[in-house]
C-alpha positions in Angstrom: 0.0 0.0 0.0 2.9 2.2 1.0 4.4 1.4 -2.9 1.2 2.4 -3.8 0.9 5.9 -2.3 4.3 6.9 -2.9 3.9 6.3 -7.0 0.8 8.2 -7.1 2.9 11.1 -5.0 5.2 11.2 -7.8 2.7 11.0 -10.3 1.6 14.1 -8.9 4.9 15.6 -8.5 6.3 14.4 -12.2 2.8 16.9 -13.7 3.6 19.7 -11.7 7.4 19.6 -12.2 8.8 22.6 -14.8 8.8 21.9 -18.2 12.2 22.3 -19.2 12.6 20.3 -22.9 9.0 21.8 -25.1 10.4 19.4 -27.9 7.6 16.9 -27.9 4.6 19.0 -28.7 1.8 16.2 -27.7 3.9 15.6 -24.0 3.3 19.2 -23.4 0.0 19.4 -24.3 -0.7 16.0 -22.5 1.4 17.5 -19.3 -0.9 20.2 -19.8 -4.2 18.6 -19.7 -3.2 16.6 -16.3 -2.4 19.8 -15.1 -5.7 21.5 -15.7 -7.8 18.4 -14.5 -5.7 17.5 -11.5 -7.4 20.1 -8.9 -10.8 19.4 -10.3 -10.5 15.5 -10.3 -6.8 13.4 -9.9 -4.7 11.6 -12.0 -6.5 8.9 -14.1 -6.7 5.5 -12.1 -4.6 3.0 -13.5 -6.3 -0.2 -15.1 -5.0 -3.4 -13.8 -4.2 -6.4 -15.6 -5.0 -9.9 -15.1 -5.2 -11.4 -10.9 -3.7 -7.8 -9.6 -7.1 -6.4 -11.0 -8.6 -8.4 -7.7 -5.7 -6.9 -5.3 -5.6 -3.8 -6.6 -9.1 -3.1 -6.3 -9.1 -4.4 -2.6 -5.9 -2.1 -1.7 -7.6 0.8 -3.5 -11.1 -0.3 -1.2 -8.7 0.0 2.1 -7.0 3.3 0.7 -10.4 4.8 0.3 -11.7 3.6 3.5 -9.0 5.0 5.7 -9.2 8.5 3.6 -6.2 8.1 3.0 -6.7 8.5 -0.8 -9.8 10.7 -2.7 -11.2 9.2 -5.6 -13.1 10.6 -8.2 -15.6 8.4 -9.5 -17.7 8.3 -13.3 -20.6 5.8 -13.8 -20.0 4.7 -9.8 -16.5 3.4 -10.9 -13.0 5.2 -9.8 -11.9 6.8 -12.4 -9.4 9.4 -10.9 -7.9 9.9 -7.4 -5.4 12.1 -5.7 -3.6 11.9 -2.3 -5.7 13.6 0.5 -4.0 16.8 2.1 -2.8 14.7 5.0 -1.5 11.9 3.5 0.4 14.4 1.0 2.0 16.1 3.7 2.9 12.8 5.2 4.2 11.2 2.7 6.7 14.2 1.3 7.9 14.4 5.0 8.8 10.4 5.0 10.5 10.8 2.3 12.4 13.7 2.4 11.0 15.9 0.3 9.8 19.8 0.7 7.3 20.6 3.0 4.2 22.7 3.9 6.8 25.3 5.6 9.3 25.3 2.3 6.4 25.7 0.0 5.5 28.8 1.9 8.7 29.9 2.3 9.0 29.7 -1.7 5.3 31.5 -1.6 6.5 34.8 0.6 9.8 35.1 -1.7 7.3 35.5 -5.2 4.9 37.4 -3.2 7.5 39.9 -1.9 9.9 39.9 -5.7 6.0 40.5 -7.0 5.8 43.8 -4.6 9.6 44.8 -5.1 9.2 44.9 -8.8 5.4 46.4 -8.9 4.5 43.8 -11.3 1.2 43.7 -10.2 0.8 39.6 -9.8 3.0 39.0 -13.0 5.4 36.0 -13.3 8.7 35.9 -10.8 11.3 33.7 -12.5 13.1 30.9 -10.8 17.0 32.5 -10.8 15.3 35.8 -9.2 13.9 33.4 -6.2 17.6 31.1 -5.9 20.0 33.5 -7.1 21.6 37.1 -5.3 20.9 39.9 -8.1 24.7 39.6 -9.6 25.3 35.8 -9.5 26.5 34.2 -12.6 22.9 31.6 -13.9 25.1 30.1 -16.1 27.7 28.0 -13.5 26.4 24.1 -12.0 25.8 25.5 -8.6 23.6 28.0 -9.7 21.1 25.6 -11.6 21.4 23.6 -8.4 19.9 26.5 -6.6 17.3 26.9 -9.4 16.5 23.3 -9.2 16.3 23.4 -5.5 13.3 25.8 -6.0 11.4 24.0 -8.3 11.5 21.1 -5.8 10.8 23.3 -3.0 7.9 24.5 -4.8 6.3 21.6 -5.8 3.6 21.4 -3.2 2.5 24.6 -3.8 2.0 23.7 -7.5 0.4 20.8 -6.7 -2.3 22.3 -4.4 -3.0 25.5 -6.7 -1.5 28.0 -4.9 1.3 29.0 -6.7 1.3 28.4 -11.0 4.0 28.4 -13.0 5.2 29.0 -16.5 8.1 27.7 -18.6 9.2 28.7 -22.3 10.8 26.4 -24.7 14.6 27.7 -23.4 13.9 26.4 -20.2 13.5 29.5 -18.3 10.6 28.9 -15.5 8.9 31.0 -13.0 6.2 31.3 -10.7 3.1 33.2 -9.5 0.6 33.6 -7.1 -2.7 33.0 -8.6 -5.3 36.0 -8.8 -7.8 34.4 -6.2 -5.4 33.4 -4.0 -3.8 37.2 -4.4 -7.5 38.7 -3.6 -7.3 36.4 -0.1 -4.1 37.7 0.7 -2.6 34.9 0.8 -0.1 33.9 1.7 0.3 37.4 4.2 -1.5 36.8 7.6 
């Protein structure tokens, strides 16, 4: 079960990661499409084959059950799920990865480079977030630090309150969406 959870968590992760290479036009728009649907409805349920249909469909009963998954379900059958808040949370902390406090952290930074630079709500890139203002982008340790916050973002993307945009050169950055903006969020 634990296999199980941690696959869809990287499922999740992989959609919301930065596009980086836009040389495969129908990734992109498939990439794309996950994107849009995921915060409506999940990532498509996987079918199983042959006797792990039987064992899968008994882990995914438990998983349900428990809460520790949400599935979204066409015609009464599961057709798409996602990880709920908890177990997400859970889950990135067992294995290491950024955190409710780091996706913040990454959410004040583009909210305060958005007020520095009056750009009313526009897109912050990536380099401005990991790099001081005269730091060379072009050595290894600064696209370390750029690819440090695209994983310390990550939950953010995943949960809607940060987007993000890329261009086919790579470059990436991030925003807070306009509702979340109008909430004040993430100020207290």
């Amino acid at each position: 079960m634990q296999k199980l959870l941690i696959n869809l968590l990287a499922e999740t992760d992989a959609i919301f990661s930065p596009i980086r290479d836009w040389s495969n036009s129908s990734r992109i728009t498939a990439v794309m499409d996950l994107r849009r649907d995921f915060h409506l409805r999940g990532l498509p349920v996987p079918k199983a084959a042959g006797g792990d249909r039987k064992r899968l469909e008994r882990e995914r009963d438990r998983l349900e059950k428990t809460g520790l998954v949400r599935f979204h379900r066409i015609n009464g059958r599961r057709a798409f799920w996602k990880l709920s808040d908890s177990t997400d949370w859970f889950l990135r902390r067992l294995c290491m990865l950024s955190d409710f406090t780091e996706a913040v952290t990454v959410m004040v930074a583009v909210d305060s480079l958005t007020d520095m630079h009056h750009t009313n709500g526009e897109i912050v890139p990536d380099w401005s977030l990991a790099l001081a203002p005269n730091e060379n982008r072009q050595t290894a340790k600064a696209r370390d630090k750029v690819a440090r916050v695209a994983e310390l973002a990550l939950p953010a993307l995943c949960r809607g309150w940060l987007t993000s945009w890329s261009d086919y050169r790579g470059a990436n950055g991030y925003r807070i969406p306009d509702a979340r903006r109008a909430l004040g969020f993430p100020r207290e």
